[in-house]
C-alpha positions as CSV (number, residue, x, y, z in Angstrom):
1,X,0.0,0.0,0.0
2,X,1.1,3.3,-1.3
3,X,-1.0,5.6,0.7
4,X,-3.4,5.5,3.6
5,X,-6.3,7.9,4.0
6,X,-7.8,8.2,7.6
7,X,-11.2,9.7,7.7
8,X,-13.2,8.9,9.9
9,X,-16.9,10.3,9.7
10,X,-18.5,9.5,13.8
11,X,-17.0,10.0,16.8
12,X,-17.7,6.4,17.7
13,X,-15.2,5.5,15.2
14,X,-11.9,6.3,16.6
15,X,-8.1,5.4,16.0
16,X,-7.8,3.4,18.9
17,X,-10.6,1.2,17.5
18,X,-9.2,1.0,13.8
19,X,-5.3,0.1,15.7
20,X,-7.6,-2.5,17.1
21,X,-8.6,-4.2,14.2
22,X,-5.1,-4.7,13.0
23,X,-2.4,-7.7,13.7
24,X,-0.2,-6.8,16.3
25,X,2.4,-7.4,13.8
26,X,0.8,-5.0,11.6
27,X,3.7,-3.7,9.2
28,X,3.1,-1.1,6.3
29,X,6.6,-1.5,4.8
30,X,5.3,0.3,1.5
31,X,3.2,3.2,3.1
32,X,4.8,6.8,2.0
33,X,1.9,9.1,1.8
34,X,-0.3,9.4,5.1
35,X,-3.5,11.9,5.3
36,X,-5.6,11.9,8.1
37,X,-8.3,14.2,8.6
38,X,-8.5,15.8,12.4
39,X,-12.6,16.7,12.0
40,X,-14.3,13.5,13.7
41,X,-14.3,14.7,17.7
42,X,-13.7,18.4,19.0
43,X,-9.8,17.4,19.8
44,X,-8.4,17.7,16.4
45,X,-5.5,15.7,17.6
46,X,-3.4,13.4,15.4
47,X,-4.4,10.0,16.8
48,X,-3.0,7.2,15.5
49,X,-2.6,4.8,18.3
50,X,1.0,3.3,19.2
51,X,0.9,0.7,16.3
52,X,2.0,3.4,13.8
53,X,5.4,4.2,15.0
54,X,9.1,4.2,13.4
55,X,8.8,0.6,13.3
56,X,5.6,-0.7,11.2
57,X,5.9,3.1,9.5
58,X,10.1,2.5,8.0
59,X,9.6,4.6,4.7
60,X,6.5,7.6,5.5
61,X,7.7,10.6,3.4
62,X,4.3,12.5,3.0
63,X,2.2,13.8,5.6
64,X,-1.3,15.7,5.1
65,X,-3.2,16.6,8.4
66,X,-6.7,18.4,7.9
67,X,-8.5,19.8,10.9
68,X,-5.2,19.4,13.2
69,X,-5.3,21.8,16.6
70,X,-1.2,21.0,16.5
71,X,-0.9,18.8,19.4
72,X,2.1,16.6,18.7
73,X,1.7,14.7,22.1
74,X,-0.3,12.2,21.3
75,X,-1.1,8.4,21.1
76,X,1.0,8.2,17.7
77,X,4.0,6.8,19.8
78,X,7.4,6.9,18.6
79,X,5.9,8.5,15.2
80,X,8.8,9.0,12.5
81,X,8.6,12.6,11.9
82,X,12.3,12.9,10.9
83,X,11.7,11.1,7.6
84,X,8.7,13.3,6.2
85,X,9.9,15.4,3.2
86,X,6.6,16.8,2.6
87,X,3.8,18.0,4.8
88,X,0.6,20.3,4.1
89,X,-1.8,21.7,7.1
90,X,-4.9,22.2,5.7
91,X,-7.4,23.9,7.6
92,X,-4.7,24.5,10.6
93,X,-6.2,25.1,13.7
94,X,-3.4,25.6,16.3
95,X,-1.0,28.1,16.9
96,X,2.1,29.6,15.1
97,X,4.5,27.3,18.1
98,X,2.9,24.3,16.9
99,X,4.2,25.1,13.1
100,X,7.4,25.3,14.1
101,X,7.5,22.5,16.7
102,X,6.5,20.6,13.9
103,X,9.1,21.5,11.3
104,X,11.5,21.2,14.2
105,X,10.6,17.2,14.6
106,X,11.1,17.5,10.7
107,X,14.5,18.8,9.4
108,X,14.6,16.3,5.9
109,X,11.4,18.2,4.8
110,X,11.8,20.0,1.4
111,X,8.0,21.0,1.0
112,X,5.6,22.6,3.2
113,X,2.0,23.9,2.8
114,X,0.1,25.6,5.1
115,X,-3.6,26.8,5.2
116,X,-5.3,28.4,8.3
117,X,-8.5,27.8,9.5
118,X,-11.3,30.4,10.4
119,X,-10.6,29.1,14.1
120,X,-7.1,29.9,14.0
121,X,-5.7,30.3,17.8
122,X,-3.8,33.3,18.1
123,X,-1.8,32.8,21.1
124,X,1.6,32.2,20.1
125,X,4.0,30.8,22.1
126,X,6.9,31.7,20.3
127,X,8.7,32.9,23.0
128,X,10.0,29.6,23.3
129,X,12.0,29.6,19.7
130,X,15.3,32.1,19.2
131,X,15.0,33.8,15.6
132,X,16.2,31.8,12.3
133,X,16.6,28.7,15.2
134,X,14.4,26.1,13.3
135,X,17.2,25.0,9.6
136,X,15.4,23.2,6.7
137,X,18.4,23.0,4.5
138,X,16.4,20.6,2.1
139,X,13.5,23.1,1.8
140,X,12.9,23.6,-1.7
141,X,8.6,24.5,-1.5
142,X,6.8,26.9,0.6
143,X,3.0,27.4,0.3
144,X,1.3,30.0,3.5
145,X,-3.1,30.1,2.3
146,X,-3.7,32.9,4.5
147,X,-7.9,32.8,4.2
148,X,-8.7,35.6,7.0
149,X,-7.9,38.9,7.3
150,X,-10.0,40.0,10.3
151,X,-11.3,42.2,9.1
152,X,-15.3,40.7,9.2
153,X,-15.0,41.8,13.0
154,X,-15.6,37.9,14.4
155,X,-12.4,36.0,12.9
156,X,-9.0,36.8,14.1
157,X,-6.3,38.5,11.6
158,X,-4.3,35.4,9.9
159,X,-1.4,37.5,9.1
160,X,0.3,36.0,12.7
161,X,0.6,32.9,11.0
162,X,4.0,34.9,9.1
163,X,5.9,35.6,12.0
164,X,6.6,31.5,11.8
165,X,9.0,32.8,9.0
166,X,11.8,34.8,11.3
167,X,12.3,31.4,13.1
168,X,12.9,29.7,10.1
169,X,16.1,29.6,8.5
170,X,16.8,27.9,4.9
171,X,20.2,28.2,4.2
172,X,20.3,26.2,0.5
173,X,17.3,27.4,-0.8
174,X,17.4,30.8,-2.9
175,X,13.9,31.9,-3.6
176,X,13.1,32.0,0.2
177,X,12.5,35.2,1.5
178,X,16.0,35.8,3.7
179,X,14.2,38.6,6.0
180,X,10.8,40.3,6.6
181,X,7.7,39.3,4.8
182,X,4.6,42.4,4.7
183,X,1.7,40.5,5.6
184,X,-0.8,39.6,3.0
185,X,-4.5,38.8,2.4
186,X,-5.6,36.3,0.2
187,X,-9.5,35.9,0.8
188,X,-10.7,32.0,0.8
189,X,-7.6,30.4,1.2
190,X,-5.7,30.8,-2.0
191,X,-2.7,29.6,-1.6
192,X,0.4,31.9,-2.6
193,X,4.1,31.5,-2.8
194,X,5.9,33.4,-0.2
195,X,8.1,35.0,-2.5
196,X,5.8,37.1,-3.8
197,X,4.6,39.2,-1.0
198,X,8.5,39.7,0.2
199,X,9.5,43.2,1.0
């Protein structure tokens, strides 16, 4: 199997009951492109179980997560983040400190997308990261949908989601911006390449 697509559509239906199902020797030797959709309980955690770790996942080098809140802690075990090359968010729901814990677990990655959801949480936490401390050497691709601007009065500005840049540095790549990026709206999600709104 090439790819494995986890959506589950009740609450009833969770990971831990789909782990259950498997043998305990479960191995998916061939698996390199996981998506799994966030939307079935008000968590939005990535929830695997512990049968999907480095061990029955060898080869995983695609990652799509819809829905996620950005909780990393969770039942996927000893998960093999280090060997993703390419992740999208799509409707991201967490906060601008979960991005970059994420791309921290993932230093092979060459393509990122990112898409923020009307829920976006503003807090930050980015206290925690020094500037330009996160290096994606391999990072070739960067995609920021920015579907929010605010300015509606009941969603929050989406333009945070940028400072995620000035923590990330991408030393072999040229068309990354090297410094400041003005923030930019792009109603309904449209994805744009980062390079374009540099300053």
């Amino acid at each position: 199997m090439g790819s494995l697509r986890f959506h589950p559509r009740v609450w009833s239906f969770s990971a831990s009951d789909f782990h259950q199902q498997l043998h305990p020797s479960s191995h998916f030797a061939a698996l390199r492109h996981l998506e799994y959709h966030c939307d079935f309980d008000d968590e939005r955690v990535f929830r695997l179980g512990p049968r999907f770790s480095s061990s029955s996942l060898p080869a995983p080098t695609s990652l799509r997560l819809v829905d996620w809140i950005g909780d990393m802690d969770t039942e996927t075990g000893n998960f093999p983040w280090a060997q993703l090359t390419q992740i999208s968010l799509e409707e991201f729901k967490g906060c601008q400190s979960d991005i970059l814990d994420l791309l921290k677990a993932c230093p092979s990655i060459t393509h990122f997308a990112l898409s923020s959801d009307r829920a976006f949480i503003t807090t930050s936490g980015l206290e925690e990261f020094q500037l330009n401390s996160i290096v994606l050497s391999g990072l070739v691709h960067l995609e920021i949908g920015l579907g929010w601007d605010g300015m509606d009065g009941a969603t929050p500005d989406h333009a945070f989601l940028l400072d995620i840049l000035r923590y990330i540095r991408t030393p072999n790549s040229q068309d990354y911006p090297s410094a400041s990026v003005t923030p930019c709206y792009f109603p309904n999600s449209c994805p744009v390449s980062m390079e374009t709104c540099s300053t």
